[in-house]
N, CA, C and O of each residue as an XYZ file, in Angstrom:
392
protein
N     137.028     83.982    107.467
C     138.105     84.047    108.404
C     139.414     83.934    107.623
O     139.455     83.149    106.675
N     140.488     84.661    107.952
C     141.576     84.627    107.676
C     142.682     84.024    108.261
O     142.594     84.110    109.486
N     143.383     83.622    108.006
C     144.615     82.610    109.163
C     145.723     83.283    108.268
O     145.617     83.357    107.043
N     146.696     83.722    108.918
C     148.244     84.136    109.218
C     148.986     83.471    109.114
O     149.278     83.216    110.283
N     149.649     82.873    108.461
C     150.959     81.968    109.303
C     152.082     82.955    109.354
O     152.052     83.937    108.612
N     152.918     82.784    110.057
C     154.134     83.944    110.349
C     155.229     82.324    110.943
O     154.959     81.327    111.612
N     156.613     82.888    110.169
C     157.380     81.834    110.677
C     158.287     83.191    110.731
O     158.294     84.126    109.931
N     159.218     82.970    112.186
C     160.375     83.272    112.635
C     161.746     82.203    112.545
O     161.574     81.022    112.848
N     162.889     82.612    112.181
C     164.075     82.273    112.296
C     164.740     82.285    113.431
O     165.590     83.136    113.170
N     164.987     81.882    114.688
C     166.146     82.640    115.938
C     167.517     81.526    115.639
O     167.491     80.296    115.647
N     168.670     82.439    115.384
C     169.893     82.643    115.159
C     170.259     81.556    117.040
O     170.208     82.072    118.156
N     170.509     80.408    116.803
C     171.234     80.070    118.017
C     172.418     79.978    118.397
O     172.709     79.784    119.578
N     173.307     80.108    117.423
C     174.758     80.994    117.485
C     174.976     82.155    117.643
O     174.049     82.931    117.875
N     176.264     82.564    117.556
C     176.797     83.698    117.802
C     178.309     83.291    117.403
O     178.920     82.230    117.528
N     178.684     84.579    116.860
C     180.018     84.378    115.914
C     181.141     85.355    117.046
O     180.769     86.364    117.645
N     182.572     84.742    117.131
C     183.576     85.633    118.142
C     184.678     85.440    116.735
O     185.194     84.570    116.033
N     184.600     86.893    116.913
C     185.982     86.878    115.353
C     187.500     87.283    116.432
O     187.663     88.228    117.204
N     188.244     86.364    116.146
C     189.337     86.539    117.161
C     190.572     86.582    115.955
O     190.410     85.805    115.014
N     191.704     87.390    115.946
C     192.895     87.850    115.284
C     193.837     87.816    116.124
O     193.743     87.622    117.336
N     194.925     88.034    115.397
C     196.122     88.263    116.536
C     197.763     88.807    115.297
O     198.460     88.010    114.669
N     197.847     89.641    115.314
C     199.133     90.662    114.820
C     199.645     89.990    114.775
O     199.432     88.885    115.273
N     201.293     90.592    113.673
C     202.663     89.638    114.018
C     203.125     90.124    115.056
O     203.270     91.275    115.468
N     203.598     87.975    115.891
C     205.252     88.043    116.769
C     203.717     87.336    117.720
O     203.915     87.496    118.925
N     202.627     86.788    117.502
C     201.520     85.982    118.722
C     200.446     85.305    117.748
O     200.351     85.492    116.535
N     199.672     84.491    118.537
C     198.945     84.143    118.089
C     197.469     83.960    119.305
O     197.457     84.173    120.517
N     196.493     83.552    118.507
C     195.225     83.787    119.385
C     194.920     82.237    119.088
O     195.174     81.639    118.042
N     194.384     81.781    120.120
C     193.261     80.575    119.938
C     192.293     80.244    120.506
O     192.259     80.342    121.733
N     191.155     79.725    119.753
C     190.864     79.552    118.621
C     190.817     81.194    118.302
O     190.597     82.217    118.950
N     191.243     80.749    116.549
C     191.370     81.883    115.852
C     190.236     81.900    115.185
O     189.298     81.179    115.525
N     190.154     82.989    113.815
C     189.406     83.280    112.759
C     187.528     83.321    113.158
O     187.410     83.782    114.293
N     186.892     83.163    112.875
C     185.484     82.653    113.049
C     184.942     81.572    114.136
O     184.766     80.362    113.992
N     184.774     82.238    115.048
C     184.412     81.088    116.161
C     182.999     81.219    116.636
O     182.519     82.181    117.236
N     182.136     79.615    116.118
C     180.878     79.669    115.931
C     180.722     79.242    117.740
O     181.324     78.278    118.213
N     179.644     80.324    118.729
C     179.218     80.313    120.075
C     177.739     79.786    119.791
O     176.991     80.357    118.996
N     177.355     78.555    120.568
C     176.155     78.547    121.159
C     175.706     79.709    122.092
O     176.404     80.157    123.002
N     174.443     80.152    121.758
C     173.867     81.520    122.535
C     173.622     80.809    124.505
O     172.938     79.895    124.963
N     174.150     81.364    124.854
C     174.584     81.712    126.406
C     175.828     80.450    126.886
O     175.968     79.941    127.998
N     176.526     80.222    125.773
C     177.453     79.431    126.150
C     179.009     80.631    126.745
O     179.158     81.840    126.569
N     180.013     79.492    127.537
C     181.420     80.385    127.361
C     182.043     80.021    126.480
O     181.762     78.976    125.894
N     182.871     80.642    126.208
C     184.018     80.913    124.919
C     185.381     81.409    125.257
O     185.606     82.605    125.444
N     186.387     80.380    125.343
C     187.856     80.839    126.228
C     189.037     81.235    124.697
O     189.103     80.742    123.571
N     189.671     82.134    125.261
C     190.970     82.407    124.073
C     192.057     82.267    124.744
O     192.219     82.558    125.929
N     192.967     81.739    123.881
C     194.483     82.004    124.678
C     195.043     82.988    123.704
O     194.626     83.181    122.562
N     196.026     83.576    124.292
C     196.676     84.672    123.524
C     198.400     84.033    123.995
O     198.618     83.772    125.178
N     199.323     83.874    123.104
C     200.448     83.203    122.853
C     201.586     84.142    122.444
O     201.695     83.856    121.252
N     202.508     85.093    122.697
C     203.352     85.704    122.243
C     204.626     84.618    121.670
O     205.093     83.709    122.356
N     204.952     84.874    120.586
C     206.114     84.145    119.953
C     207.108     84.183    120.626
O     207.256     85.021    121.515
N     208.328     82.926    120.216
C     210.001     83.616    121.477
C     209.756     85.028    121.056
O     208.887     85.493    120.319
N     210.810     85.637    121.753
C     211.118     87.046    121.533
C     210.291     88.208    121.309
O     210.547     89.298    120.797
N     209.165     87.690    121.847
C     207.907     88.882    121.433
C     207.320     88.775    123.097
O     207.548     87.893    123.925
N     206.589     89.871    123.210
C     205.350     90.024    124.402
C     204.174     90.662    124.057
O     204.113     91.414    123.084
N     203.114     90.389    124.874
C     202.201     91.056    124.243
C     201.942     92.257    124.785
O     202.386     92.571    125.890
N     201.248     92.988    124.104
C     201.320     94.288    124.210
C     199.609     95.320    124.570
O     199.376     96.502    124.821
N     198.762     94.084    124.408
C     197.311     94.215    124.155
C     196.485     93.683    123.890
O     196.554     92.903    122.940
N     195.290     93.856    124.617
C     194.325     92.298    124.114
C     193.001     93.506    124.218
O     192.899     94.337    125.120
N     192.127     93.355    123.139
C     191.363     94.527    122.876
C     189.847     93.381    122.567
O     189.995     92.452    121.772
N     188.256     93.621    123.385
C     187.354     92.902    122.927
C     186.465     93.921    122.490
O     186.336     95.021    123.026
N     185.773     93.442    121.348
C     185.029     94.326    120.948
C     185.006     96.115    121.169
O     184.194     96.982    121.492
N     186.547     95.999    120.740
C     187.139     97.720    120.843
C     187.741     98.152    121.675
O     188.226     99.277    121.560
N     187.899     97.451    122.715
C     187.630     97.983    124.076
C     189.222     97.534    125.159
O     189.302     96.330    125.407
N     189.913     98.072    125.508
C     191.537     96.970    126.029
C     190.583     96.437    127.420
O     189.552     96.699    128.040
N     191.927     95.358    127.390
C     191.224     94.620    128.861
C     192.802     94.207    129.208
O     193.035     93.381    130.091
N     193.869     94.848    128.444
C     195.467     94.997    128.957
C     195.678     93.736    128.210
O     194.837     93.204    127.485
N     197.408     93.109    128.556
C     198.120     92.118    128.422
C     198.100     91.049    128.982
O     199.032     90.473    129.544
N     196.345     90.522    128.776
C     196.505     89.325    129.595
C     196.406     87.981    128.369
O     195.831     88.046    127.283
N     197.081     86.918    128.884
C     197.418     85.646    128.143
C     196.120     84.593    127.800
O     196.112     83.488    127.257
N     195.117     85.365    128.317
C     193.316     84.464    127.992
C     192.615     85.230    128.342
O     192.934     86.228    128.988
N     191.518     84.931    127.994
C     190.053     85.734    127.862
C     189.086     84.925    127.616
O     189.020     84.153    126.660
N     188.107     85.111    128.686
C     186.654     83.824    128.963
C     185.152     85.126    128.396
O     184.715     86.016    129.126
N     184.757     84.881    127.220
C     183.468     85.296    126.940
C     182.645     84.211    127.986
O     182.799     82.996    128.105
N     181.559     85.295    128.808
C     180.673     84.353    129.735
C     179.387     84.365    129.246
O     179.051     85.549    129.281
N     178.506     83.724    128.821
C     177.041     84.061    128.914
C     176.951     84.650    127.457
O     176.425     85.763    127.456
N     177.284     84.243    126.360
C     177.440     84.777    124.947
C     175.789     84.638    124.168
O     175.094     83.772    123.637
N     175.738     85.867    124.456
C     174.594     86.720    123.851
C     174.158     87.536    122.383
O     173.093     87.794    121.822
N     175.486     87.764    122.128
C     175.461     88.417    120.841
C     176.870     88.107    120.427
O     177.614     87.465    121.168
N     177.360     88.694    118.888
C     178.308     88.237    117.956
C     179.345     89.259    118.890
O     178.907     90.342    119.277
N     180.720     88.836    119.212
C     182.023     89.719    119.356
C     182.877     89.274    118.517
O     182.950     88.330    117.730
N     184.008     90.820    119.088
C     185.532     90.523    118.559
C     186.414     90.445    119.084
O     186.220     91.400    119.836
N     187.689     89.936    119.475
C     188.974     89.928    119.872
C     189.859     90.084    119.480
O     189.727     89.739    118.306
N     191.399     90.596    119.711
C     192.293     90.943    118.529
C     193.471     90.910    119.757
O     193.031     90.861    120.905
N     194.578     90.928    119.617
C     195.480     90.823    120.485
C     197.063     91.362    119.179
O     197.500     90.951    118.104
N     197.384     92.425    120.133
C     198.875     93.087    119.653
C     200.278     92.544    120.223
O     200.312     92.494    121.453
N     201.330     92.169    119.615
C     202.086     92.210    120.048
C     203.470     92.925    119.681
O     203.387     93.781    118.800
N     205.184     92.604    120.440
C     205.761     93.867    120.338
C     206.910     92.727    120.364
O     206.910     91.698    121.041
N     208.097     93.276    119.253
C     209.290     92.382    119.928
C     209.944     92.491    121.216
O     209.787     93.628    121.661
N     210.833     91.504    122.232
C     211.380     91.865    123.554
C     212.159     93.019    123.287
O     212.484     93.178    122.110
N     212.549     93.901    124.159
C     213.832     95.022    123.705
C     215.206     93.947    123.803
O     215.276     92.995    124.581
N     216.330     94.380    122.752
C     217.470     93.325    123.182
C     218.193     94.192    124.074
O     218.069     95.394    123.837
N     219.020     93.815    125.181
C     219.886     94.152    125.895
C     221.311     93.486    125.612
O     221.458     92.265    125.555
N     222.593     94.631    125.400
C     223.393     94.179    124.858
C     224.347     94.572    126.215
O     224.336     95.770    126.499
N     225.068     93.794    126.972
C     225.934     93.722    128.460
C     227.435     93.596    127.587
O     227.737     92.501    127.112
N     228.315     94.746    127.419
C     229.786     94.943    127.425
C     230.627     94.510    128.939
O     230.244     94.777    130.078
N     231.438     94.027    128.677
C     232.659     93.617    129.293
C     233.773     94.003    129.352
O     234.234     93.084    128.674
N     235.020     94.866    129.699
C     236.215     94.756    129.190
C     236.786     94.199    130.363
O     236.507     94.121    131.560
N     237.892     93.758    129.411
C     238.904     92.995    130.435
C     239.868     93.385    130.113
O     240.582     92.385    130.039
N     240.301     94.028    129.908
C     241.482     95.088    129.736
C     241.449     95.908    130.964
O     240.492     96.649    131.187
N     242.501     95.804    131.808
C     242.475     96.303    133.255
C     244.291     96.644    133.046
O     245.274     95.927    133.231
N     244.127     98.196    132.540
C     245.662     99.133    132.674
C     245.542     99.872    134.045
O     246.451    100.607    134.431
């Protein structure tokens, strides 16, 4: 008779790589280790004078919103978030009235 042993590894994490452009920031950033079917929340932060411009998960836009809830984390994602400076508006006056 022959006996087998077979050992398996299962991965109980899951990795969310989150970035964020200049003029914002993302949090948590860089490498974010997920328990498998846990949630996973981001904030997305535009600097003064900046807005954001895009919040993209795993490729994909989901628009300019200020957080993002991974639900039920199953496998490894990504997040990335763009931002844009405000436009300046410059308001003239004269007061010179001939």
């Amino acid at each position: 008779m022959v006996i087998i042993n077979v050992s398996t590894t299962f991965s109980n994490t899951h990795t969310i790589t989150a970035s964020a452009g200049a003029g914002g920031t993302i949090s948590p950033s860089g490498a974010v280790s997920v328990n498998h079917g846990a949630d996973q929340s981001f904030t997305i932060n535009p600097n003064s004078g900046y807005s954001i411009t895009g919040v993209w998960v795993d490729g994909s836009p989901v628009g300019a919103v200020t957080s993002y809830t991974f639900t039920n984390v199953q496998a490894d994602h990504t997040i990335s978030a763009s931002f844009a400076p405000n436009p300046t508006v410059i308001i003239s006056v004269n007061t010179n009235q001939e």
